[in-house]
C-alpha positions in Angstrom: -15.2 -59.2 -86.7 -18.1 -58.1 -84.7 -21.0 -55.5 -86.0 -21.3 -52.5 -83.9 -24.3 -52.7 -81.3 -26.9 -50.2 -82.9 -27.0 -46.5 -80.7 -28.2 -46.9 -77.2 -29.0 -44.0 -75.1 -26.3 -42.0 -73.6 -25.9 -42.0 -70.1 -26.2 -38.4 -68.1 -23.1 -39.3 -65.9 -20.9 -40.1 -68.6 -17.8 -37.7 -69.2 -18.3 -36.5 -72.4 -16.5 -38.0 -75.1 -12.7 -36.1 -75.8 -12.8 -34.1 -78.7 -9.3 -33.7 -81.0 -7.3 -30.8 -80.9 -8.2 -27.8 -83.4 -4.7 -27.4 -84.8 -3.2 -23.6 -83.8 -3.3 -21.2 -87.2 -0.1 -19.4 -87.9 -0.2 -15.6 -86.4 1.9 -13.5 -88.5 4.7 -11.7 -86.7 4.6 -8.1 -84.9 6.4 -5.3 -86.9 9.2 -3.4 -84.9 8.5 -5.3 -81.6 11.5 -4.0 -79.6 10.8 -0.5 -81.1 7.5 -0.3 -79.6 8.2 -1.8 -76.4 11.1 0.7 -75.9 8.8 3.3 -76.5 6.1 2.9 -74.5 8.7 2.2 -71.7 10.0 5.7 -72.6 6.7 7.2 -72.2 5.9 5.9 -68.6 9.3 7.1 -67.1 8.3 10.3 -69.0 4.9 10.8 -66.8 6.5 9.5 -63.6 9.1 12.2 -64.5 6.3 14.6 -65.1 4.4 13.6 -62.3 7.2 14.0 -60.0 8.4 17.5 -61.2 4.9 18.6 -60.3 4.6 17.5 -57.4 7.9 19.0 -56.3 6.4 22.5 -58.2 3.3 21.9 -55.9 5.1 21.8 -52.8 7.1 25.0 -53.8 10.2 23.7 -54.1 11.4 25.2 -57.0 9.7 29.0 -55.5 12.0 31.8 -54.5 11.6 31.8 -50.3 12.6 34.0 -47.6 14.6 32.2 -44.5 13.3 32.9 -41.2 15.2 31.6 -37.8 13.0 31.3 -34.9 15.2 30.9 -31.7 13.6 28.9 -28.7 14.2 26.7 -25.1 12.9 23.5 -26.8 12.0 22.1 -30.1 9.9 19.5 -28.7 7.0 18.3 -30.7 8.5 20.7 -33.8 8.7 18.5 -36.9 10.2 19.0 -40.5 7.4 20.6 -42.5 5.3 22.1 -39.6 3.4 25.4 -40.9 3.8 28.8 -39.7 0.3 30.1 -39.9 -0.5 34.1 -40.3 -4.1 34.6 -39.3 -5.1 30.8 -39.7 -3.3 30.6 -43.5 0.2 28.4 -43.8 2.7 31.1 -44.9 6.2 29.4 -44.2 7.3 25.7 -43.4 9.6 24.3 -41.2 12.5 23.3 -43.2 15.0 21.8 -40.6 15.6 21.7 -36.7 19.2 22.9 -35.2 20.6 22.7 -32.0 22.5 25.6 -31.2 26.1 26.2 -29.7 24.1 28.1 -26.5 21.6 25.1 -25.9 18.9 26.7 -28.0 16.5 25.2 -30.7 17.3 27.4 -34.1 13.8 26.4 -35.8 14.5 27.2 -39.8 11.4 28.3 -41.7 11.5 28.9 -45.4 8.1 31.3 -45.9 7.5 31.7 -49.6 8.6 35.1 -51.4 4.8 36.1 -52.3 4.2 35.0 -48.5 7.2 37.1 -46.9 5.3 40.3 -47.2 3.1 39.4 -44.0 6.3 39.5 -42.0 7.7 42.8 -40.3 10.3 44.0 -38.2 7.9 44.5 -35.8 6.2 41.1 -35.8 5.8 38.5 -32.8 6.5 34.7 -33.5 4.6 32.3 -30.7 5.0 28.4 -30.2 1.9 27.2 -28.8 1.5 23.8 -27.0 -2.0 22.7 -25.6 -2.9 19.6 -23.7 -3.3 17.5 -26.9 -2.3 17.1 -30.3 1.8 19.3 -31.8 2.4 22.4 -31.2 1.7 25.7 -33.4 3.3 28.0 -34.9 1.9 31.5 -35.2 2.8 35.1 -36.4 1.6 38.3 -35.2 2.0 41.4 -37.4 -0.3 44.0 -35.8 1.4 47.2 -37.8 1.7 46.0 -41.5 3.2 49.5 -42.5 6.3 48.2 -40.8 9.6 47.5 -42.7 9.5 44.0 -44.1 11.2 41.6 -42.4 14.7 40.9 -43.8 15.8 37.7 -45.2 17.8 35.1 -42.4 16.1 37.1 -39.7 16.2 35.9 -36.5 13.7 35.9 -34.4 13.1 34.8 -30.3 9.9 32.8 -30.2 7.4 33.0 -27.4 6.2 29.4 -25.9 3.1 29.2 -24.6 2.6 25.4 -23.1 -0.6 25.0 -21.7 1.0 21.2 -20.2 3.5 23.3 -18.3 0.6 25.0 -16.0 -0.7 21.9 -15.0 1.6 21.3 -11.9 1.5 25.0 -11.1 -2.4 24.3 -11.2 -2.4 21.4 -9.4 -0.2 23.5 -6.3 -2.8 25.8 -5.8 -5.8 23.4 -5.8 -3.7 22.2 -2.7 -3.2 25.4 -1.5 -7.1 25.9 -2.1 -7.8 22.8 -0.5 -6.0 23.6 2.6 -7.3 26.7 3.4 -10.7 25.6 2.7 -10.1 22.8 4.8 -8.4 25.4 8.3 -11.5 27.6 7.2 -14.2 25.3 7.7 -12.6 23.4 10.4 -14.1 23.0 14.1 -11.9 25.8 15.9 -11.8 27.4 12.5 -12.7 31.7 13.2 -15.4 31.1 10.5 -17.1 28.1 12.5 -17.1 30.2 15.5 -18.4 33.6 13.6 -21.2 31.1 12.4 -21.9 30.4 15.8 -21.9 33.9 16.9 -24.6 34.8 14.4 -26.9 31.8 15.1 -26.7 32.8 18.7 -27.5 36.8 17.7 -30.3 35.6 15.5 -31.6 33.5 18.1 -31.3 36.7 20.2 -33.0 38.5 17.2 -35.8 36.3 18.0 -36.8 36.7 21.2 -39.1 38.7 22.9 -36.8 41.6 23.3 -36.0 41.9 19.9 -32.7 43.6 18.6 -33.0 45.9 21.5 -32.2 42.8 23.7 -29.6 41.8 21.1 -28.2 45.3 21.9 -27.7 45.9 25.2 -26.8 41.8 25.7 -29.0 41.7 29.3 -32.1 41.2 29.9 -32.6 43.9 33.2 -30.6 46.7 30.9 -33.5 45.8 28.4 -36.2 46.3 30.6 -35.1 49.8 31.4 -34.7 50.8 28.3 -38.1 49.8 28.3 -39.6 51.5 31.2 -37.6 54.5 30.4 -39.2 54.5 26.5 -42.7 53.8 28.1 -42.0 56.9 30.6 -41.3 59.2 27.4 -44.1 58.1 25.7 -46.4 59.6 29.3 -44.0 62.5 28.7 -44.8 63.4 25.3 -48.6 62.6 26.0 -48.6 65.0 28.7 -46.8 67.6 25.5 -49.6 67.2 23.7 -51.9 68.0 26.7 -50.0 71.1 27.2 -49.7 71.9 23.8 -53.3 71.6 23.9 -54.3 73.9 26.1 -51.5 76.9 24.7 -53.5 76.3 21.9 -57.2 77.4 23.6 -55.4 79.9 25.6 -54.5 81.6 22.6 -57.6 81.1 20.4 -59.3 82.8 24.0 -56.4 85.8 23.4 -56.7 86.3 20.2 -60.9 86.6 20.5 -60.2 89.0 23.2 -58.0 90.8 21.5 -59.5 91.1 18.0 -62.8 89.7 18.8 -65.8 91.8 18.9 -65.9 94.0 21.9 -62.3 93.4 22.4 -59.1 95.7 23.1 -58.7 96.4 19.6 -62.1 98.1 19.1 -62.0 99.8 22.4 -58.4 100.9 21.1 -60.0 102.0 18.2 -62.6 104.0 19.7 -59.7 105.9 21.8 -57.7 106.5 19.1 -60.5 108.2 17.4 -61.2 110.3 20.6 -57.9 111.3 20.7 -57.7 112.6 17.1 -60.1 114.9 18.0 -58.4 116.1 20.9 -55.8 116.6 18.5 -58.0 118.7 16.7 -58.9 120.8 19.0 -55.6 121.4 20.5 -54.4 122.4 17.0 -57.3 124.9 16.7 -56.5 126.4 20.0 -52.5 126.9 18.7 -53.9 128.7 15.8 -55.9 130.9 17.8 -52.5 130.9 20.0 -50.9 132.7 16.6 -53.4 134.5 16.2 -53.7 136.1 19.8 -49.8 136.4 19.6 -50.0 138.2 15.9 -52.6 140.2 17.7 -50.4 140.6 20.9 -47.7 142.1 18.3 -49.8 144.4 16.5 -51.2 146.0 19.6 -48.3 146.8 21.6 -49.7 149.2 23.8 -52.3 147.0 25.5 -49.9 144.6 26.9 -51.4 144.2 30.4 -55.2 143.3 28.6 -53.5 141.3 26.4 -51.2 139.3 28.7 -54.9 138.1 30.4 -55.9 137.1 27.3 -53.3 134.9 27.0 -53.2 133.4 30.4 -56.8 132.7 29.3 -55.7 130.9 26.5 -52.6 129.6 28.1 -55.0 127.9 30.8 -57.2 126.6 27.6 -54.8 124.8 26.4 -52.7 123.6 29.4 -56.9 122.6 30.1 -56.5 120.5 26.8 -53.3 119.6 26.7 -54.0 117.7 30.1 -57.2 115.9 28.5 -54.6 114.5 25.9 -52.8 113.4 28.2 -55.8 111.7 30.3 -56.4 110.3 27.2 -52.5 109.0 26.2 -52.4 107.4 29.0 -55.7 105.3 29.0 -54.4 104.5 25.5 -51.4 103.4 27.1 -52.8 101.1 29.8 -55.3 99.3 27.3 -52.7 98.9 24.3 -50.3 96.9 25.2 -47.3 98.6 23.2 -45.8 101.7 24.3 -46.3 104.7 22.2 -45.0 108.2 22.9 -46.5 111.7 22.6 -45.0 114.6 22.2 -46.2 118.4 21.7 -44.3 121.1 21.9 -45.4 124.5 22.6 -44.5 127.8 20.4 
């Protein structure tokens, strides 16, 4: 029998050496296994259950809701569980899609019972459709003091599908194009009206102005011309004789007015004849007198019928100086003025 080799070092690389197997200690059983098991299986089908039923509560299924029927042409892009909105908030959903006996879509909406008082006999249900995305579907009550809205109403629903304008759109951008195309053509009326006014401005601009633009000719321009430079010597010549009316009567009224003029020499007459005046009023008194006189003494009618010649010859003498004088009045005042005496 050989002696062991004393202890060498161990090599790194070596596996390490196997150690034995701890023997396993006996676990004592589990009380009411099954019992347990059963339970806890209980309580998760109790969540889900739970979990489920609120769900369902959250979704409203188990609320009280009003039916509404909206009647349209189509259904398309309408789905099971689409909102009808009332000023932006979901108040009903789309609860299932029928095809009616007449061809029509019967769109069934089950709006909530708390919800249903936003409806009214006099509200207005649109389907709206724009170039992308489903359509929607709105509700319009503008007079809330309405009767509510009964329950299974039926309704007709406006469709507004913004798609359906698009070929309707597109045949008037042709139309558009077309016309644009006949209007700014070469023999188009607007080419030729352009024409027209680059001609007339070009007329605008010449030498004769709009007045040549006017009258189209040259020769009917020029006398205009000639007959406006003839009215302006005509209204020169005005201005001459305007002129001179003007002098003449600053020289009339300085010889009429002026010193040494008719006026004074009027004046002096006038005062001349006021005292003939005078006198021939002093010689009717003494007229009255001679003829109170003549009256009192009766019986010398032949003295006193000389006396009166005499006086009678005084005053014709008198009355023929106013006169004289009248009528030089007359000849150097240039109005016509009447004198008149009258004898007793």
């Amino acid at each position: 029998m050989q002696a062991s080799p004393p202890d060498s070092p161990r090599d790194p690389l070596a596996p390490p050496p196997e150690r034995p197997p701890l023997a396993p200690p006996d676990a004592p059983p589990v009380a009411h296994l099954d019992t347990k098991a059963r339970l806890l299986l209980l309580a998760v089908l109790l969540l889900i259950a739970a979990a489920t039923a609120y769900v369902l509560y959250a979704r409203g299924i188990f609320e009280r809701t009003h039916t509404l029927v909206l009647v349209a042409d189509h259904a398309e892009g309408v789905v099971v569980g689409m909102d009808l909105t009332f000023a932006g908030f979901p108040i009903g959903r789309v609860g299932r899609i029928e095809l009616a006996d007449d061809g029509n879509a019967r769109i069934v909406i089950d709006v909530p019972e708390k919800d249903a008082r936003w409806l009214r006999e006099s509200s207005v249900f649109t389907m709206e459709s724009g170039l992308v995305g489903a359509p929607r579907i709105r509700a319009y009550s503008g007079i809330l003091t309405d009767p509510p809205l009964a329950d299974g109403a039926t309704r007709k629903v406006l469709i507004g599908d913004a798609s359906a304008e698009i070929p309707r759109l597109m045949s008037a951008v042709r139309e558009l194009v077309a016309n644009l195309t006949a209007v700014t053509g070469e023999d188009a009326p607007l080419a030729k009206t352009l024409r027209n006014v680059q001609a007339a401005t070009e007329r605008l601009n010449g030498p004769r102005g709009a007045l040549g633009l006017i009258l189209g000719d040259d020769k009917e321009a020029a006398k205009i011309g000639s007959a406006l430079d003839r009215a302006n010597a005509l209204l020169a010549r005005l201005d001459g004789l305007v002129a001179k009316a003007d002098g003449l009567a600053t020289k009339a009224d300085a010889q009429v007015f002026g010193a040494g003029g008719v006026m004074g020499e009027t004046r002096a007459t006038v005062v001349q004849l006021n005292g003939l005046l005078a006198e021939a009023r002093g010689s009717l008194k003494r007229v009255d007198a001679v003829l109170q006189e003549a009256q009192a003494i009766a019986g010398n009618a032949r003295e006193a019928s000389a006396d009166l010649g005499t006086l009678r010859a005084e005053v014709e003498a008198s009355l023929r100086k106013v006169e004289h004088l009248v009528n030089e009045v007359n000849r150097k005042w240039p109005f016509k003025r009447e004198t008149e005496l009258k004898l007793p």
